[in-house]
TILOMI-731368 format. One line per 3 residues: their letters; for each residue x, y, z of N, C-alpha, C. Coordinates in steps of 0.2 Angstrom, whole numbers. Example, Ala and Ser with C-alpha at 12.3 -4.5 7.8 and 13.67 -1.06 7.14 Angstrom:
AS) 66 -28 39 62 -22 39 66 -16 39 | 64 -11 35 68 -5 36 64 0 39
This chain:
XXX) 4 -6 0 0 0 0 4 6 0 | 4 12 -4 6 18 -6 6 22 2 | 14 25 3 11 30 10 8 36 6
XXX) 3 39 12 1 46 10 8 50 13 | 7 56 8 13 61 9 10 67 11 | 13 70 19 10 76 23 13 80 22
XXX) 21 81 21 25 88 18 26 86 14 | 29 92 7 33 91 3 36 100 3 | 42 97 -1 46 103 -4 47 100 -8
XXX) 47 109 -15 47 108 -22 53 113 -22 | 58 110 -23 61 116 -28 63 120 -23 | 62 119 -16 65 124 -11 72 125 -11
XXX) 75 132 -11 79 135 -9 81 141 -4 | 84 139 0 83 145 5 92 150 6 | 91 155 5 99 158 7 98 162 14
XXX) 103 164 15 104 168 23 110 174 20 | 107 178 19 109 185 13 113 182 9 | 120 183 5 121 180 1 125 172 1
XXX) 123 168 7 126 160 8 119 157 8 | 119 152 1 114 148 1 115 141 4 | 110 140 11 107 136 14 105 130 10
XXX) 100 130 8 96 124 5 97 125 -3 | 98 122 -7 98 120 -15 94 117 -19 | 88 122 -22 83 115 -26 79 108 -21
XXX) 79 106 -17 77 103 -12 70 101 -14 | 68 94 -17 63 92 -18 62 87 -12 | 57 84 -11 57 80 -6 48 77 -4
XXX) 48 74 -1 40 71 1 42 68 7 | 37 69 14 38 66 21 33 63 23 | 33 57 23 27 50 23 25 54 30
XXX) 16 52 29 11 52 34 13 49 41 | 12 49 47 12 46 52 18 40 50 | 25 41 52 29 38 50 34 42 54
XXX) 41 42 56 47 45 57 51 46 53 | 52 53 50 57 55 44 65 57 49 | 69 57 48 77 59 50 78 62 44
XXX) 82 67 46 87 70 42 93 72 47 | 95 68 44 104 69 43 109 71 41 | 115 71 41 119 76 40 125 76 41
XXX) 130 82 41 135 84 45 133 91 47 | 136 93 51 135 101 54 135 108 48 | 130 107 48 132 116 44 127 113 38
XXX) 125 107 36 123 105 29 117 107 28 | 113 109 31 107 113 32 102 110 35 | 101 104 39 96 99 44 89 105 47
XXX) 94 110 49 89 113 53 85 118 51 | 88 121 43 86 125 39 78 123 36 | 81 116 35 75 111 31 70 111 35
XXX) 72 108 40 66 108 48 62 115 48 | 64 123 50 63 127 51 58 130 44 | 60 127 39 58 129 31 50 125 31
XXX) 47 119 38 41 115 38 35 120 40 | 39 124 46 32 130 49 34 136 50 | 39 138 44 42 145 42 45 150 48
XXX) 48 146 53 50 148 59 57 155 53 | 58 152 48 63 154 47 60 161 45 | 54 163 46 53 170 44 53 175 51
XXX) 57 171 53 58 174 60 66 175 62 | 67 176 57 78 178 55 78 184 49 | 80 190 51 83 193 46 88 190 39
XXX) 85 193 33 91 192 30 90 186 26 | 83 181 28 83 175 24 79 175 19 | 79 171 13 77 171 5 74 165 6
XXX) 66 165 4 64 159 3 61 158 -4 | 63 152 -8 61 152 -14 59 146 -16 | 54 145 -20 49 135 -20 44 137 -15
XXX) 41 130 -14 37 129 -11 38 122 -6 | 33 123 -1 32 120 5 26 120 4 | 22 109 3 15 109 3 14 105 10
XXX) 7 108 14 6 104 18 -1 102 15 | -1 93 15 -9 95 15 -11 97 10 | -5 97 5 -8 101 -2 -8 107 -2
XXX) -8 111 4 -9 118 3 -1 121 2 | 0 125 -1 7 131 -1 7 134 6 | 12 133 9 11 139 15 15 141 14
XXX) 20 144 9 22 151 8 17 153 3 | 12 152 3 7 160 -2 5 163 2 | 5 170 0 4 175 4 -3 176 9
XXX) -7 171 8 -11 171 13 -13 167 17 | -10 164 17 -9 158 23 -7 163 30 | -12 161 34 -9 164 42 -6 157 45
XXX) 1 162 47 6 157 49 4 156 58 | 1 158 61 -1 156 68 -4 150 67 | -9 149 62 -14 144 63 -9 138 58
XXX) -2 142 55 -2 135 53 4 131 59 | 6 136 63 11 134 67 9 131 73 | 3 132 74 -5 127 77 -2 120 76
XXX) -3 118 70 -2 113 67 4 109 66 | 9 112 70 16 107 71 18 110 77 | 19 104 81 25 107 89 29 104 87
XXX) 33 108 91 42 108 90 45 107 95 | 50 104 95 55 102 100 62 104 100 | 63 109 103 71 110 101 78 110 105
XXX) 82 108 103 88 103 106 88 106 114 | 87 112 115 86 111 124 79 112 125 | 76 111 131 71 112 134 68 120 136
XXX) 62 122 132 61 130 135 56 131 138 | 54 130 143 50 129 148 48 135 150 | 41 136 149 39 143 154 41 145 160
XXX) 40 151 162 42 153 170 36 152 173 | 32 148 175 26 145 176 25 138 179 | 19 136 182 19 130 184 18 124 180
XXX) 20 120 180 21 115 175 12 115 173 | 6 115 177 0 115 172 -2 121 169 | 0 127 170 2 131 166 6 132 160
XXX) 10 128 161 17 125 152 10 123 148 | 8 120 152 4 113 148 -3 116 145 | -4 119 148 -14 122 146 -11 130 141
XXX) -3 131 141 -1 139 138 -6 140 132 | -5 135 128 -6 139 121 -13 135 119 | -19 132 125 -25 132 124 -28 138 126
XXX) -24 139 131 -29 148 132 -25 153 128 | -20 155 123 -20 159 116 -26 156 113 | -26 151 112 -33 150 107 -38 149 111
XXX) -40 151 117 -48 155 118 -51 149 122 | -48 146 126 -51 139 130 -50 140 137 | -55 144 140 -56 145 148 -60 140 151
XXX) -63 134 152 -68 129 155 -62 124 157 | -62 127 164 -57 123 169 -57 115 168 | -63 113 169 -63 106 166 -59 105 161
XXX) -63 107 154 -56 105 148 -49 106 149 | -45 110 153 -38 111 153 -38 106 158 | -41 105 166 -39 100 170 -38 90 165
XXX) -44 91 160 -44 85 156 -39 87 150 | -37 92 148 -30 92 146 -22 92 150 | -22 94 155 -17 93 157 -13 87 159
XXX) -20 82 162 -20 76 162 -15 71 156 | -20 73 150 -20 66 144 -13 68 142 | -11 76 142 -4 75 137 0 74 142
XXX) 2 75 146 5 72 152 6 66 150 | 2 61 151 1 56 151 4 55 143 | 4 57 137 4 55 134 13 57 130
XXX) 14 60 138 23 63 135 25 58 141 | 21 55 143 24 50 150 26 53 155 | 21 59 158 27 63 163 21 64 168
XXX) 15 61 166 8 64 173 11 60 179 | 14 53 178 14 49 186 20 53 189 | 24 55 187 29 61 193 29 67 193
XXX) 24 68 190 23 77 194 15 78 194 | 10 71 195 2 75 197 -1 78 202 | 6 75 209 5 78 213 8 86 215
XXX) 12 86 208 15 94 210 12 101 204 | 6 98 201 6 102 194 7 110 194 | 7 114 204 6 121 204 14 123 204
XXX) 16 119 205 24 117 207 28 122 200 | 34 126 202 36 127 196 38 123 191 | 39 124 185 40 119 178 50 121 178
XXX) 52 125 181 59 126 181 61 121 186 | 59 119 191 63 114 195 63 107 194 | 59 108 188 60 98 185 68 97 183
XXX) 69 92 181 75 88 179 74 91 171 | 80 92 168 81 93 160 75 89 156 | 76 82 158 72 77 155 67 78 153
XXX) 62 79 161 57 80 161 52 88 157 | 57 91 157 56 97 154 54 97 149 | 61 91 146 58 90 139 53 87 137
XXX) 49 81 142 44 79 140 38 85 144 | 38 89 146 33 94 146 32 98 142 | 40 98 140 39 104 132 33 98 126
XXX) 35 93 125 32 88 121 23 89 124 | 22 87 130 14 88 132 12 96 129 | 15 101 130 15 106 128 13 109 121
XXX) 16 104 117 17 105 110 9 99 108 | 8 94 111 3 90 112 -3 93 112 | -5 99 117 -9 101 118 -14 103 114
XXX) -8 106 111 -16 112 102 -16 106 97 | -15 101 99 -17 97 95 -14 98 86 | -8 96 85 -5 98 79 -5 91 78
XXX) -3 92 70 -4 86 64 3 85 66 | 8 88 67 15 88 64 19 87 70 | 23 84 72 27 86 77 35 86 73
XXX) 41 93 73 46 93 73 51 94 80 | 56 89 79 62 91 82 69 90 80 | 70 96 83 77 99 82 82 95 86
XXX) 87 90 85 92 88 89 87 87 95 | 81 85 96 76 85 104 81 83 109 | 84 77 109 87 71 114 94 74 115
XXX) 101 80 111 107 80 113 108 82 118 | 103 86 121 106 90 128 103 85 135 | 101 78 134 97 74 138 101 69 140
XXX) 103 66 146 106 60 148 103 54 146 | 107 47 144 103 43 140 99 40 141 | 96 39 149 91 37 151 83 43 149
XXX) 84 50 150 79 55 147 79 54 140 | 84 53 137 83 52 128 81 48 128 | 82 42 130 76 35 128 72 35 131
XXX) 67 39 135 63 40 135 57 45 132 | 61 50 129 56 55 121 58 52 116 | 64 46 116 63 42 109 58 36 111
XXX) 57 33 116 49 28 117 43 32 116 | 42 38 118 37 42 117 37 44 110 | 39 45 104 38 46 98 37 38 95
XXX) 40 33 97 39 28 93 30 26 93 | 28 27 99 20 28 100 17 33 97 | 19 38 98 16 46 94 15 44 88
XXX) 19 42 84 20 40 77 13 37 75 | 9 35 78 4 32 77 -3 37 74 | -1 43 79 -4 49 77 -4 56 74
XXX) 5 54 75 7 61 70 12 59 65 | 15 63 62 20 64 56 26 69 61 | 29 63 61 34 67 65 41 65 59
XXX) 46 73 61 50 74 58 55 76 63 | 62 73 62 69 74 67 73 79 65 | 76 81 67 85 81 65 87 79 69
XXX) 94 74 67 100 71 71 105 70 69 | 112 70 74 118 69 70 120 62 73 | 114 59 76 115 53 78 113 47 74
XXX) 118 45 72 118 39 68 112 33 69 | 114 32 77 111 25 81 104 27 82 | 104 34 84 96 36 85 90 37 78
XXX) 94 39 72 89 37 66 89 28 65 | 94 24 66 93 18 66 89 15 70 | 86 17 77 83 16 81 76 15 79
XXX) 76 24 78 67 27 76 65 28 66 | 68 29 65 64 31 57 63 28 53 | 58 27 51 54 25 44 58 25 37
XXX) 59 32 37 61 36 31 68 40 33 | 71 42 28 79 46 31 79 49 24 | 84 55 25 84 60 21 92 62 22
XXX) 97 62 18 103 65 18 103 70 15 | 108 75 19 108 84 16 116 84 17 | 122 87 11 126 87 11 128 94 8
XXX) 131 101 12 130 107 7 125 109 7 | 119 108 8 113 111 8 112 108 0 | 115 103 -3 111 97 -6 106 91 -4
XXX) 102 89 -6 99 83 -6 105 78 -10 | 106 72 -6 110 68 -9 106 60 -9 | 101 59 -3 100 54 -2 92 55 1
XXX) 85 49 -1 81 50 3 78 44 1 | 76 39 6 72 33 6 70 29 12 | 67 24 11 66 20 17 71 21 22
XXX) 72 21 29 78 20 33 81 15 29 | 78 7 30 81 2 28 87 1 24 | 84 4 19 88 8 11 94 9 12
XXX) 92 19 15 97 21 15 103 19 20 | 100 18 26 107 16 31 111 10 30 | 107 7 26 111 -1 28 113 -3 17
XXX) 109 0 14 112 -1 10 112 7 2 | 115 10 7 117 18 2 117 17 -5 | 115 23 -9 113 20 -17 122 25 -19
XXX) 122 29 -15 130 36 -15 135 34 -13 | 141 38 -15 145 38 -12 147 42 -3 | 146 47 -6 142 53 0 137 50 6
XXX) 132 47 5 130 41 8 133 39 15 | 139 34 10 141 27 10 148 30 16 | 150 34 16 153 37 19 154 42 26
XXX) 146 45 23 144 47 32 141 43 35 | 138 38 32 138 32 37 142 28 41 | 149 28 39 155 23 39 157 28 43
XXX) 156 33 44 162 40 48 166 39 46 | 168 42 38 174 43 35 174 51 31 | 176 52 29 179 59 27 176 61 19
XXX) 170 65 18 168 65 14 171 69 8 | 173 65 1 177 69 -2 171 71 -7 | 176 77 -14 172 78 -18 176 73 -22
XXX) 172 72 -28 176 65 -32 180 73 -38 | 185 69 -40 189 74 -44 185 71 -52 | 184 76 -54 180 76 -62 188 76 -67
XXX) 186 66 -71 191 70 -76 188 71 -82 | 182 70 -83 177 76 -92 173 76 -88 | 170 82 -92 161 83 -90 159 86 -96
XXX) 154 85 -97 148 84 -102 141 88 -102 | 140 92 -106 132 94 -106 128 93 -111 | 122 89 -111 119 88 -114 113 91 -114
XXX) 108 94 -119 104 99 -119 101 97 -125 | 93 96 -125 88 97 -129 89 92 -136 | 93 85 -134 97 80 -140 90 74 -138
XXX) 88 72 -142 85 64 -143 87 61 -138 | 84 58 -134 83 52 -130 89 47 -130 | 87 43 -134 95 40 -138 102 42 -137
XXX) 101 50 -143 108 53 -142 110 53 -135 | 105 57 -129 109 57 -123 114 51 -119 | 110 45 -121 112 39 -118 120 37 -123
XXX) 119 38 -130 127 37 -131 132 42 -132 | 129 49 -132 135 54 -129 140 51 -122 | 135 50 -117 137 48 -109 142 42 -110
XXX) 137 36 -114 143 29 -115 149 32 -119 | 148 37 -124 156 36 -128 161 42 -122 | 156 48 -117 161 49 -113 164 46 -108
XXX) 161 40 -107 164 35 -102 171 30 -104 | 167 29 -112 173 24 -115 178 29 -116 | 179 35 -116 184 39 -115 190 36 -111
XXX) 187 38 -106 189 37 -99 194 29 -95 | 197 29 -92 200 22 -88 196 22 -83 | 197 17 -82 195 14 -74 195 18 -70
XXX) 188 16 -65 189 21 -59 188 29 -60 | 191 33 -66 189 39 -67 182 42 -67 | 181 48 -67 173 50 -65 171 56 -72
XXX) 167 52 -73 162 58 -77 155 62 -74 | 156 68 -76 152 72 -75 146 76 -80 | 140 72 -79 134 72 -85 131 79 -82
XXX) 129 85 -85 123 89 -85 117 90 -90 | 113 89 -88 105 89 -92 101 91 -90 | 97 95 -94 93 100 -94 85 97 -90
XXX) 85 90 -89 77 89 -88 79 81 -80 | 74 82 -76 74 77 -70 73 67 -75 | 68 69 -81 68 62 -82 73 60 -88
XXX) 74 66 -89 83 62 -93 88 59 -89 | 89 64 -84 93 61 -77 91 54 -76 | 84 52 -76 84 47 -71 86 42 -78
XXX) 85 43 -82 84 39 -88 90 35 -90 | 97 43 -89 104 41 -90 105 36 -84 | 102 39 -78 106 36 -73 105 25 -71
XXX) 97 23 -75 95 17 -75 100 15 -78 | 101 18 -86 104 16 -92 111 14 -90 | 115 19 -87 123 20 -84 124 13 -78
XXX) 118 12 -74 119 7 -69 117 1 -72 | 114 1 -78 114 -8 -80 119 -10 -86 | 123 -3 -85 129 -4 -89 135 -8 -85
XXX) 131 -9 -78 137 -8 -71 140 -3 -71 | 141 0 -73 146 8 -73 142 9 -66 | 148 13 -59 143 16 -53 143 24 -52
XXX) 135 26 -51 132 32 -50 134 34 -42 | 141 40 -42 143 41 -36 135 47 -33 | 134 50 -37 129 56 -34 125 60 -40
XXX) 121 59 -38 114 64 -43 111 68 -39 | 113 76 -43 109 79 -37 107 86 -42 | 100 91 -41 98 94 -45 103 101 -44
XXX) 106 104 -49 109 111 -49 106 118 -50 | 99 119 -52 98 125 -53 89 120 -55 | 88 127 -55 79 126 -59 80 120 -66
XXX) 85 122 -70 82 117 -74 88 111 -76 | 92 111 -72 98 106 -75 100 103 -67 | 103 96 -69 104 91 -64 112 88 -66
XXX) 114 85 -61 120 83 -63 121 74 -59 | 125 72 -65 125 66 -65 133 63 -63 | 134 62 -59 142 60 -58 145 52 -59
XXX) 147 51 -62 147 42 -63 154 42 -65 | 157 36 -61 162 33 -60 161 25 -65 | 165 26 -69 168 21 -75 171 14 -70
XXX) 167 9 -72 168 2 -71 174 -2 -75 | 176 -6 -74 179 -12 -77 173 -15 -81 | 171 -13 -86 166 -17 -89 166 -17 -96
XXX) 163 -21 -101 162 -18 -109 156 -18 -110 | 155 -16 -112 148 -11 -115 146 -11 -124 | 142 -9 -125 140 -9 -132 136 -5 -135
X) 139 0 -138 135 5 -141 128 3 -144
C-alpha cells in the first residue's frame, strides 16, 4: 500500500543574505511515520526543519524560494496565516524551553491563546498530554509546582505535552534528545515511537544510532544538497552514493575529482544515452564523469541506463531550476553502443 505524503518541498531553496542554505530541495515526508534528516554540521538539517512551519521567517536576511505543501496547501502563499499553521506542528528543540510558570500552566499555555477558559477541559487536558509525553505519574502531585525545577528530562517531556496540547498534525524536532542523559533520551525516543501512530513526526539528528533506532524514512543533506532520501532500511544499511556510503561509515567525505564533464541539452533520448557511454569509453577505470542535463527524467533515464551498464552512480543531485548533474564513476566493464 502507497504511503500518503503530509510535507513536501518543491524546488525549495533558501539563502541567509548571500550563503545559500538549502539547493533545489525536492522532497515528500510520509504520513504518520518518522522522517530523520541527517547530516554533517552546517549541511542545512535545521534550515529544512525550520523551512516545515516558516520559523525561518523569524531571522533577518533569509530568502525563501519554491514551495512547502502541507496537505496540499502552499504555506508560503501570501495568505496563509502562519499562527494557525504553526498550530499545526510542535516543536522540539535541542534544549528544553520551559515557561516561567507552573508545570500546568506550560501545559494548558497555548490552549488559552486559542480561547479555551472551562477549567474542566484544561484539567482534562493537562492530564491526557501528560500522560501522553509519559510525565503525569511524577509530577500529578506537583502540577502548581514550578515547571523550572524539574529535571532537564522532564522538561523536555513537558515541552512535548506542551506541543501536544493544540493538537497539531506535525510534530518537529530539532536535535530533541542531545542535551538529555541517556536514560531521558530514551525515554522522548519511546514516546515518539508511540506518537508515530498519530502524528507525522520529523527529526534532525547527528546521531547515527538514533535514526537507526526510530525512522521509517531518512533524508541526507550534504551542502545544503539533497544527496540521499528513502526508506531508513535503504538508506542506512544499504546507500545507493558515495556521499552516503561514507557518512555512514564515519569517514571523510570527499568531492570525487571530475576527469570530463559533459552537457547535454535538448538531443533525442537515444543521443543522450550514447554521448554519456562514448564519454565514459573515453575514460580508464575508476575515473569520473560528469553528466549535465537540462530535464529530471533524462537524469533518471541516463542514470538506469549507466547502472545496467554496471558503470557506478557516485551522486545525482539537481543544480539550478532546470539542470541536474550526473556524476558516474567508469567500471571495469564492456559495454556496447
Amino acid at each position: 500500500m502507497q504511503t500518503k505524503t503530509h510535507i513536501s518541498a518543491r524546488d525549495l531553496t533558501v539563502s541567509y543574505g548571500e550563503q545559500q542554505a538549502l539547493n533545489h530541495i525536492s522532497i515528500d515526508i510520509p504520513d504518520k511515520k518518522i522522517t530523520a534528516i541527517i547530516g554533517p554540521s552546517g549541511c542545512g538539517k535545521t534550515t529544512l526543519l525550520k523551512s516545515f512551519n516558516r520559523l525561518l521567517d523569524l531571522q533577518d536576511g533569509v530568502r525563501v524560494a519554491g514551495q512547502v505543501l502541507v496537505d496540499g496547501e502552499n504555506i508560503y502563499d501570501p495568505g496563509v496565516e502562519k499562527t494557525h499553521l504553526r498550530k499545526r506542528m510542535g516543536l522540539l528543540s535541542q534544549r528544553p524551553t520551559v515557561l516561567p510558570m507552573s508545570i500546568y500552566d506550560n501545559v494548558v499555555y497555548g490552549l488559552r491563546i486559542h480561547g479555551v477558559k472551562d477549567k474542566k477541559i484544561l484539567d482534562q487536558a493537562v492530564e491526557r498530554y501528560l500522560q501522553e509525553a509519559n510525565l503525569w505519574s511524577e509530577v500529578k502531585d506537583r502540577l502548581h509546582s514550578s515547571a523550572t525545577r524539574l529535571s532537564i528530562g522532564q522538561q523536555q517531556r513537558l515541552c512535548l505535552a506542551r506541543g501536544l496540547a493544540v493538537e497539531p498534525e506535525i510534530i518537529l524536532g530539532d536535535e530533541p534528545t542531545s542535551a538529555l542523559d541517556p536514560v531521558s533520551a530514551e525515554q522522548i525516543e519511546q514516546r515518539f515511537l508511540v506518537l508515530k501512530n498519530q502524528y507525522t513526526i520529523v527529526l534532525v539528528t547527528h546521531i547515527l544510532r538514533q535514526a537507526k533506532r526510530l525512522a521509517d524514512y531518512v533524508i541526507f543533506l550534504y551542502l545544503g544538497n539533497l544527496i540521499e532520501h528513502g526508506p531508513a532500511e535503504q538508506v542506512l544499511n544499504n546507500p545507493r552514493y558515495a556521499k552516503t556510503q561514507a557518512y555512514i561509515e564515519g569517514k571523510f567525505i570527499e568531492e570525487p575529482t571530475i576527469h570530463k564533464e559533459i552537457t547535454l541539452q535538448k538531443e533525442r533520448s537515444a543521443d543522450y544515452l550514447t554521448s554519456t557511454l562514448l564519454a565514459l569509453d573515453e575514460l580508464q577505470v575508476d575515473q569520473v564523469l560528469k553528466v549535465v542535463v537540462d530535464s529530471e527524467p533524462t537524469m533518471n533515464e541516463i542514470s538506469k541506463a549507466v547502472e545496467l551498464k554496471c558503470h557506478k552512480i557516485l551522486e545525482v543531485k539537481r543544480i539550478d531550476l532546470l539542470h541536474w548533474e550526473i556524476i558516474i564513476q567508469k567500471q571495469n566493464v564492456n559495454f556496447i553502443i
